[in-house]
DSSP file (Angstrom, degrees, kcal/mol; ACC not computed):
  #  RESIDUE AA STRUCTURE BP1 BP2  ACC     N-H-->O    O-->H-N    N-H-->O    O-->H-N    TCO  KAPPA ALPHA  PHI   PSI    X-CA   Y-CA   Z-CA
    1    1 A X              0   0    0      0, 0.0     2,-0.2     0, 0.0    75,-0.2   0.000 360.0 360.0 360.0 130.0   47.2   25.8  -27.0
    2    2 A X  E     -a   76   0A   0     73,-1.3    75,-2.8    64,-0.0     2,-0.2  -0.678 360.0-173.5 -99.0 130.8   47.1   28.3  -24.3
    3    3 A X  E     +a   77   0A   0     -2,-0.2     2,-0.3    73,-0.2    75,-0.2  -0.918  10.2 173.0-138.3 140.4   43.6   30.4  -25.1
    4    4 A X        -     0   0    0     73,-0.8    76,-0.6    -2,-0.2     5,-0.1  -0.798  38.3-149.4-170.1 125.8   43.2   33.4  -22.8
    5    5 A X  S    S+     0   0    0     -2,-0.3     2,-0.2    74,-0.2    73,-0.1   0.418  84.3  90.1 -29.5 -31.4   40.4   36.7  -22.7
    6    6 A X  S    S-     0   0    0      1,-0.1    73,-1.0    73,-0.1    -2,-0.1  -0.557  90.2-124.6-114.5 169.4   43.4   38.6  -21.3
    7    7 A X  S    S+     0   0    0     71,-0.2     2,-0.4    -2,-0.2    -1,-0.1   0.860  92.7  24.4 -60.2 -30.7   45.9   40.5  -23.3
    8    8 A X  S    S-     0   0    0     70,-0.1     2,-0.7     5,-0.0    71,-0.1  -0.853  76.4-117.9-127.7 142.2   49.0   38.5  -21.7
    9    9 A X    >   -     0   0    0     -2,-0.4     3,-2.0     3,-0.1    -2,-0.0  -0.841  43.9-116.7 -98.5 106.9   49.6   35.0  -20.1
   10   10 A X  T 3  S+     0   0    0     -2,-0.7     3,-0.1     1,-0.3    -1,-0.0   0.106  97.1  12.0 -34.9 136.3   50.8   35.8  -16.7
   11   11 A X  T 3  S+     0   0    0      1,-0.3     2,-0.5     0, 0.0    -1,-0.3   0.746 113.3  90.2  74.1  16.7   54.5   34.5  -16.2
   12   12 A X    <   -     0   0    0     -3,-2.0     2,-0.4    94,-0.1    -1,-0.3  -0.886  69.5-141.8-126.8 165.6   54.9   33.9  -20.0
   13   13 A X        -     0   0    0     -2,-0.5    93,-0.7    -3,-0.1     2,-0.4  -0.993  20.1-113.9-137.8 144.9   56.2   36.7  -22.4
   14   14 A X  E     +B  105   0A   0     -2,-0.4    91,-0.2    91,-0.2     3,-0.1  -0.561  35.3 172.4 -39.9 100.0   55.2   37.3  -25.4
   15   15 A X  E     +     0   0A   0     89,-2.3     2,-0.2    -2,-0.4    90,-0.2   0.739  65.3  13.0 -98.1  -6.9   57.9   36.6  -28.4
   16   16 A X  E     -B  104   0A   0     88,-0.8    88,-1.3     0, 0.0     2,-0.6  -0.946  58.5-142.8-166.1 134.9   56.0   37.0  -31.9
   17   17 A X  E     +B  103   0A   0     86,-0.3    86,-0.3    -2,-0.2     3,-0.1  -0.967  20.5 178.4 -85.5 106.9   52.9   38.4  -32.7
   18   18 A X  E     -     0   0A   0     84,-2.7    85,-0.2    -2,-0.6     2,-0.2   0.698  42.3 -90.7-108.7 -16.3   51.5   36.3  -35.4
   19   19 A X  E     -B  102   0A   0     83,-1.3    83,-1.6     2,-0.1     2,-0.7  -0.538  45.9 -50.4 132.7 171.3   48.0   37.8  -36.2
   20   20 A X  E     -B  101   0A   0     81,-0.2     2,-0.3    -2,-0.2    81,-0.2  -0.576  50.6-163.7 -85.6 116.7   44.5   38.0  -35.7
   21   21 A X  E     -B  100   0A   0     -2,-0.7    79,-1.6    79,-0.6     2,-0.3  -0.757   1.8-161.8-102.8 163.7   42.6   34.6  -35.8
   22   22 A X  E     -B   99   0A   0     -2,-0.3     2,-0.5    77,-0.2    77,-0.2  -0.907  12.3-172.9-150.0 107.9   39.2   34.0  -36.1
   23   23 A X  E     +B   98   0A   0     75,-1.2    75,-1.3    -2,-0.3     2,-0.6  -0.849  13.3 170.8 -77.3 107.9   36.5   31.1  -35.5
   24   24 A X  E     -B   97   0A   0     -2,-0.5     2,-0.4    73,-0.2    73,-0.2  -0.908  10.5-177.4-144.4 146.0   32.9   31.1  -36.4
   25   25 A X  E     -B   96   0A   0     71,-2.8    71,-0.7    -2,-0.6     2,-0.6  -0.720   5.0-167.9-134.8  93.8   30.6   28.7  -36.4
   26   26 A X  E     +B   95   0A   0     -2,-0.4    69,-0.3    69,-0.2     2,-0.3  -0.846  19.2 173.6-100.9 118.2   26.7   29.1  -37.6
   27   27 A X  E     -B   94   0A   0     67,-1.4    67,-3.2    -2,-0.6     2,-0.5  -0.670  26.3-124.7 -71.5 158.3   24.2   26.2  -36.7
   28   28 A X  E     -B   93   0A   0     -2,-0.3    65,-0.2    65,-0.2    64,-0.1  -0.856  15.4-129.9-116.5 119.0   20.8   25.8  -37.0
   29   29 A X        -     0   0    0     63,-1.2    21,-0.0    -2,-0.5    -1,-0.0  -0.245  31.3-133.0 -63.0 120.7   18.2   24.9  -34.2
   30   30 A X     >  -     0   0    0      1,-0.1     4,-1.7     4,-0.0    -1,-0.1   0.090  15.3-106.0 -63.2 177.8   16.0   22.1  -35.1
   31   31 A X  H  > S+     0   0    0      2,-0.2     4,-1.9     3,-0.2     5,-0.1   0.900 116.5  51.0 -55.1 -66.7   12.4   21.8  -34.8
   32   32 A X  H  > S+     0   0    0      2,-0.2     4,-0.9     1,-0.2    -1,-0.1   0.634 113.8  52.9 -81.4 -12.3   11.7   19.6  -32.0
   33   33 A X  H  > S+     0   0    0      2,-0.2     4,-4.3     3,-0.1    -2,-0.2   0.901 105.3  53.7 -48.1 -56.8   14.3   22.3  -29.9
   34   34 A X  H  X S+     0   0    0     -4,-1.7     4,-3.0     1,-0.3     5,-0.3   0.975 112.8  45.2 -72.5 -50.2   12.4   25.3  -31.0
   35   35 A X  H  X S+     0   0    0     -4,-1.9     4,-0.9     1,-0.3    -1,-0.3   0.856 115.8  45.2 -51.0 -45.5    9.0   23.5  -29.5
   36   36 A X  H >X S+     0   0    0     -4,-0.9     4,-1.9     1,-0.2     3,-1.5   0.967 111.9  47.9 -85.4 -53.0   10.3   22.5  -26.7
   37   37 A X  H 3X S+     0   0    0     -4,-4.3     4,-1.1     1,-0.2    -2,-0.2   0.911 112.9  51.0 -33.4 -55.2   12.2   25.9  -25.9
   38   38 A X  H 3X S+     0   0    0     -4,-3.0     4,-1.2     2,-0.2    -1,-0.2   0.714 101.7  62.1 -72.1  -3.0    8.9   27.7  -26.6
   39   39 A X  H <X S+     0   0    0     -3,-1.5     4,-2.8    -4,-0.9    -2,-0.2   0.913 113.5  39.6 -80.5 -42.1    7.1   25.0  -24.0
   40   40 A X  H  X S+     0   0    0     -4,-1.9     4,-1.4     2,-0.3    -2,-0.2   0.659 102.7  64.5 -84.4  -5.4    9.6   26.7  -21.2
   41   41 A X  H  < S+     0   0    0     -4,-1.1    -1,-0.2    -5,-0.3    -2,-0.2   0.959 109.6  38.1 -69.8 -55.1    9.2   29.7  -22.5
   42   42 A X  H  < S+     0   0    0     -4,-1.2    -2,-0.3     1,-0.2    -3,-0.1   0.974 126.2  36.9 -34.6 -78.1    5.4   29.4  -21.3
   43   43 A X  H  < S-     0   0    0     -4,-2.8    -3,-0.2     1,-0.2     2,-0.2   0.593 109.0-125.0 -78.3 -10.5    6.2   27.5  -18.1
   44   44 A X     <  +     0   0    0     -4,-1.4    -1,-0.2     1,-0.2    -2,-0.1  -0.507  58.5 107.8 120.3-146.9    9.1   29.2  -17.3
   45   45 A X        -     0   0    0     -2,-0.2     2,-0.3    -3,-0.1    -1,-0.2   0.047  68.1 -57.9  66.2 173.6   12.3   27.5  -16.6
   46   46 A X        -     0   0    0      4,-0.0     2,-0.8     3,-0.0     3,-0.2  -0.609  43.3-140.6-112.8 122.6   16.3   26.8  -18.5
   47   47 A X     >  -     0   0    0     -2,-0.3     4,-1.3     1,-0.2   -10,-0.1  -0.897  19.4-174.8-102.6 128.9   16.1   25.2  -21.8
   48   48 A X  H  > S+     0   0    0     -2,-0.8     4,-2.8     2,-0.2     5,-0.2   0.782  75.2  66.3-100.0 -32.3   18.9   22.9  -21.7
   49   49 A X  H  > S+     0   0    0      2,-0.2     4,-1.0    -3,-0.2    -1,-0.2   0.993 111.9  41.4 -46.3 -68.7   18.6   21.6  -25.5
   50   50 A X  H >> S+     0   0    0      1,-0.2     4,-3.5     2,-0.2     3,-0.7   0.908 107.1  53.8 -57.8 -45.2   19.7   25.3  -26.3
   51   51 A X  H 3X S+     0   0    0     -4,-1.3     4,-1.2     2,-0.2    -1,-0.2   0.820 111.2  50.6 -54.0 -40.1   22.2   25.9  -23.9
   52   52 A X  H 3X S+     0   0    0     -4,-2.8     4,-1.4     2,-0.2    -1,-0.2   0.693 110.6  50.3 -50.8 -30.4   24.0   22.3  -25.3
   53   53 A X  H <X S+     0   0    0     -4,-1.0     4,-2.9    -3,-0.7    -2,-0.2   0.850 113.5  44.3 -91.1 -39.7   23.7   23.8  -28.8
   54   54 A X  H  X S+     0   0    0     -4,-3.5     4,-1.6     2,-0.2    -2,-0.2   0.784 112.1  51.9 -62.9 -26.1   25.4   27.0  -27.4
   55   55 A X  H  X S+     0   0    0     -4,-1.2     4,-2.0    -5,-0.2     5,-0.3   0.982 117.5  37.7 -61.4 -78.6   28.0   24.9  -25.4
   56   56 A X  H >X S+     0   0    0     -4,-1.4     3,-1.5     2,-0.2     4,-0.6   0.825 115.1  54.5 -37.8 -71.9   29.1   22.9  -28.7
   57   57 A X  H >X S+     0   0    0     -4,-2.9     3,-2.6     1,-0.3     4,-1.8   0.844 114.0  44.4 -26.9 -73.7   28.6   26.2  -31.1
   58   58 A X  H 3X S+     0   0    0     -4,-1.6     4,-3.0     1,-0.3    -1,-0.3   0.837 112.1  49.7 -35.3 -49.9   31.2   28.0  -28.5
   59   59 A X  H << S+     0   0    0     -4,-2.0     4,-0.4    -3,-1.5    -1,-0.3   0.543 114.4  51.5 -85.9   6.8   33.7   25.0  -28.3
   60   60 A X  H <X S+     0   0    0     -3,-2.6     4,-2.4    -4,-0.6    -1,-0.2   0.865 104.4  45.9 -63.3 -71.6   33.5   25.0  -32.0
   61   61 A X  H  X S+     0   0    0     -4,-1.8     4,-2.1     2,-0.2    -2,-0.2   0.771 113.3  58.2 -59.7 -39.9   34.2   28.3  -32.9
   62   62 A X  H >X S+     0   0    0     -4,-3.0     3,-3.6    -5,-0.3     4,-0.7   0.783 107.4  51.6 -61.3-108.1   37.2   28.0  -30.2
   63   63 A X  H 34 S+     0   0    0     -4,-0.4     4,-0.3     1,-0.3    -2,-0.2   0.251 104.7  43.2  32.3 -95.2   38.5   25.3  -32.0
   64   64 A X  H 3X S+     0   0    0     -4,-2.4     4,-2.5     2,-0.2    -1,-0.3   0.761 113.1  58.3 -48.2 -34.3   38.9   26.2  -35.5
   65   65 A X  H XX S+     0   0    0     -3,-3.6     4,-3.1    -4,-2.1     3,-1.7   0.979 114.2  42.1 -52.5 -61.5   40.5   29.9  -34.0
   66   66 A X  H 3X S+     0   0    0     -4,-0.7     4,-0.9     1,-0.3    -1,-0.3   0.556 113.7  51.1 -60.7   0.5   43.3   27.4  -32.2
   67   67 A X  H 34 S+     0   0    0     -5,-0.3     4,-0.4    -4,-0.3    -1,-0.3   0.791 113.3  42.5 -87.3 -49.3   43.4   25.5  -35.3
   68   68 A X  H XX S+     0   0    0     -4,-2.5     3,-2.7    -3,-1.7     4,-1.6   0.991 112.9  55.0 -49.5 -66.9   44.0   28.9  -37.3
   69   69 A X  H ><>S+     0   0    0     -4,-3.1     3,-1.7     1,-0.3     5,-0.6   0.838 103.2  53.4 -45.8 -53.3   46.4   30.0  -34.8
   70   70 A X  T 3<5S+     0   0    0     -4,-0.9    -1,-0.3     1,-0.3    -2,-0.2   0.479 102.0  60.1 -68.7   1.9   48.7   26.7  -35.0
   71   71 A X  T <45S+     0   0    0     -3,-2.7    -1,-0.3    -4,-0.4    -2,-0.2   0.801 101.0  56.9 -77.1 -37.2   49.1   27.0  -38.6
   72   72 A X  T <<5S-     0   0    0     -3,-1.7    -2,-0.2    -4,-1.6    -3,-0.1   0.490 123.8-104.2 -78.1 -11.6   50.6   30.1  -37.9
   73   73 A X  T   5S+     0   0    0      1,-0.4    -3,-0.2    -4,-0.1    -4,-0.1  -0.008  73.5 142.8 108.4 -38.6   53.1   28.8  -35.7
   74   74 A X      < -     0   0    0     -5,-0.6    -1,-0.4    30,-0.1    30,-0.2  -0.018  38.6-169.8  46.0 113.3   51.4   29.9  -32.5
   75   75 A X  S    S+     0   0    0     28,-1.0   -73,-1.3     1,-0.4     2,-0.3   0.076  72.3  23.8-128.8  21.4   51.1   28.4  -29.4
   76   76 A X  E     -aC   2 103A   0     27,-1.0    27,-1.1   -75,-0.2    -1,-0.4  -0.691  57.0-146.0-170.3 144.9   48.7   30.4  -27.8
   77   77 A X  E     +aC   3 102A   0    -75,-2.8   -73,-0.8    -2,-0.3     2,-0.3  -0.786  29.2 174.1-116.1 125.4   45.5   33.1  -28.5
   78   78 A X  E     + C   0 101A   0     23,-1.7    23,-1.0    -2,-0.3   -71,-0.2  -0.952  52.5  40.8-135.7-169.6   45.2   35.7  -26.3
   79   79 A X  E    S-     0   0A   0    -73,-1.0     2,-0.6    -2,-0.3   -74,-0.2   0.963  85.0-178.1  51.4  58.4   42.8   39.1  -25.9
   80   80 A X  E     -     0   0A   0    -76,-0.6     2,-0.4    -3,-0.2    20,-0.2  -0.788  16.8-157.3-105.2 154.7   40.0   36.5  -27.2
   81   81 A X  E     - C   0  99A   0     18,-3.1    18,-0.9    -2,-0.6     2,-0.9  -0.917   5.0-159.9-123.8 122.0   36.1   37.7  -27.9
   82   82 A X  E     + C   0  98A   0     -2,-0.4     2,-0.3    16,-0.2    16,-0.2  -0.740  14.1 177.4-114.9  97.1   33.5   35.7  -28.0
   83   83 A X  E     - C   0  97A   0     14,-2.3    14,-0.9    -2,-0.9     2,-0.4  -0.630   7.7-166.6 -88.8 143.3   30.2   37.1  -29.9
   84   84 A X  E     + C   0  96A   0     -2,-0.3    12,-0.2    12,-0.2     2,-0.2  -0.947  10.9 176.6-125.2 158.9   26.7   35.2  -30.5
   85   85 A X  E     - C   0  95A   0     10,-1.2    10,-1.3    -2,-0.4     2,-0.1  -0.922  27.3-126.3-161.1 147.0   24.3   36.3  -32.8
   86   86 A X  E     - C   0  94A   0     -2,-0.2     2,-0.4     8,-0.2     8,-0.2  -0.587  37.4-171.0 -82.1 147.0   20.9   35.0  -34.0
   87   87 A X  E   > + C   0  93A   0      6,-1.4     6,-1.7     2,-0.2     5,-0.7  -0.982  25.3  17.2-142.9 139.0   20.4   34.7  -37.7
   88   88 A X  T > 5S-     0   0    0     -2,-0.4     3,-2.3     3,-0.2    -2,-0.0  -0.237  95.2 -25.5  93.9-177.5   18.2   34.0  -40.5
   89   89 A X  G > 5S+     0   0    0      1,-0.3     3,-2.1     2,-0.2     4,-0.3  -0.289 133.0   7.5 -51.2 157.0   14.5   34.1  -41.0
   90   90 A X  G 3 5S-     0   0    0      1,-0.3    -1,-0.3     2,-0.1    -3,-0.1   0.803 127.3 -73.0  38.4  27.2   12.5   33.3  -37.4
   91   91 A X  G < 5S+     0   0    0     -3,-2.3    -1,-0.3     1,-0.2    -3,-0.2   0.949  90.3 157.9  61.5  27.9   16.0   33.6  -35.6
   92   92 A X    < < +     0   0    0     -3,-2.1   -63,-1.2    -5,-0.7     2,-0.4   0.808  53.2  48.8 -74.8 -41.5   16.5   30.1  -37.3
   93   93 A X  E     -BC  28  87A   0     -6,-1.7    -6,-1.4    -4,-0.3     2,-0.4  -0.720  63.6-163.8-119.7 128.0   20.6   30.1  -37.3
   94   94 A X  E     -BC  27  86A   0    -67,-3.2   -67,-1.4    -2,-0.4     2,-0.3  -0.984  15.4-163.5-118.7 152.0   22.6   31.0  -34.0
   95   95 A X  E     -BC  26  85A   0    -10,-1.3   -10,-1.2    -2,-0.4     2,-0.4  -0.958   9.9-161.9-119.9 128.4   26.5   31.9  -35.0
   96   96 A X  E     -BC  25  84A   0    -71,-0.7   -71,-2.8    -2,-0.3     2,-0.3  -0.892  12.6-173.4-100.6 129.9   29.7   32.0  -32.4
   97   97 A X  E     -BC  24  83A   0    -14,-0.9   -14,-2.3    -2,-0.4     2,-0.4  -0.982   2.1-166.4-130.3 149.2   32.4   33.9  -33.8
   98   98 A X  E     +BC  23  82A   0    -75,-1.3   -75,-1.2    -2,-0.3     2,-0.2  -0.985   6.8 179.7-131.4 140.0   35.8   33.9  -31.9
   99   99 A X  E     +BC  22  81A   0    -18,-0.9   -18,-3.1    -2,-0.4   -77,-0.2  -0.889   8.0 148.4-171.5 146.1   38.8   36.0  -32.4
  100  100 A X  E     -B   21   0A   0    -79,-1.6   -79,-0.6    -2,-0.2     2,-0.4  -0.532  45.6 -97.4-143.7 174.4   42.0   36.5  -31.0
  101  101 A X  E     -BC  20  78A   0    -23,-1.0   -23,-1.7   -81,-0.2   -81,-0.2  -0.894  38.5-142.4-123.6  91.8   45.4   37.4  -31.4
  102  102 A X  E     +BC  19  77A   0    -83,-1.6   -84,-2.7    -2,-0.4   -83,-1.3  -0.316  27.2 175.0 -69.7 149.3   47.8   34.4  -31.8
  103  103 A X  E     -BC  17  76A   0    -27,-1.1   -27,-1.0   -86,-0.3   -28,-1.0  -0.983  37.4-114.0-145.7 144.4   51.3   34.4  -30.3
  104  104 A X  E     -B   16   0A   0    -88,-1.3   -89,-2.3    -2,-0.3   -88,-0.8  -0.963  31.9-162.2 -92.7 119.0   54.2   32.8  -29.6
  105  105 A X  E      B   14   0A   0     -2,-0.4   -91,-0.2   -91,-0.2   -93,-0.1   0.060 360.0 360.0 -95.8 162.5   54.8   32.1  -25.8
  106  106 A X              0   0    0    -93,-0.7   -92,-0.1   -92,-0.0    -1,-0.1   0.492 360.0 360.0-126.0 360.0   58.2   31.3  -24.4
C-alpha cells in the first residue's frame, strides 16, 4: 500500500477514486510515563517514553486507514492528514487520527 501526504503518486495515475478512509487510534499514558515526563519537564530534556507512545499511536492509526483502504479495493491512500490531540481528564488520552483518500493506482 502506497500511502502518500501528496495529492498524486508521481509516475502513477490515478484510475478510481474509492473514498475517504480514516484511522484513529486513542491511548492512554501510563503513570510511571507521566512521572517521568514531568522529571524532564523540570530538568529539561526529550522524553523518549512519550515520543515511543507517539511513534506506535501514529503507525497505528496508519495502519487500520491502509487496512480500510484495502477493503475497498485500493492500493494506495493519498492527500493523507495526520492530527494528534490530547484527551480526557489531566490530558490522560493522546489520539492520532489519519485520513486519506484511497485509490486505485495503475
Amino acid at each position: 500500500m502506497i500511502v502518500t501526504t501528496t495529492p498524486n503518486v508521481e509516475g502513477r495515475r490515478i484510475t478510481e477514486y474509492c473514498g475517504v478512509v480514516a484511522g484513529e487510534v486513542i491511548m492512554g499514558a501510563n503513570i510511571f510515563r507521566d512521572f517521568m515526563a514531568g522529571i524532564r519537564d523540570v530538568i529539561g530534556g526529550r522524553s523518549s517514553e512519550y515520543e515511543d507512545q507517539l511513534i506506535k499511536a501514529r503507525e497505528a492509526a496508519i495502519r487500520e486507514m491502509c487496512d480500510r483502504a484495502a477493503r475497498l479495493g485500493a492500493n494506495a491512500v493519498v492527500g493523507v492528514d495526520i492530527d494528534y490531540e490530547v484527551l480526557g481528564e489531566r490530558n490522560g488520552m493522546l489520539m492520532v487520527s489519519t485520513s486519506g483518500t484511497a485509490v486505485k493506482l495503475e
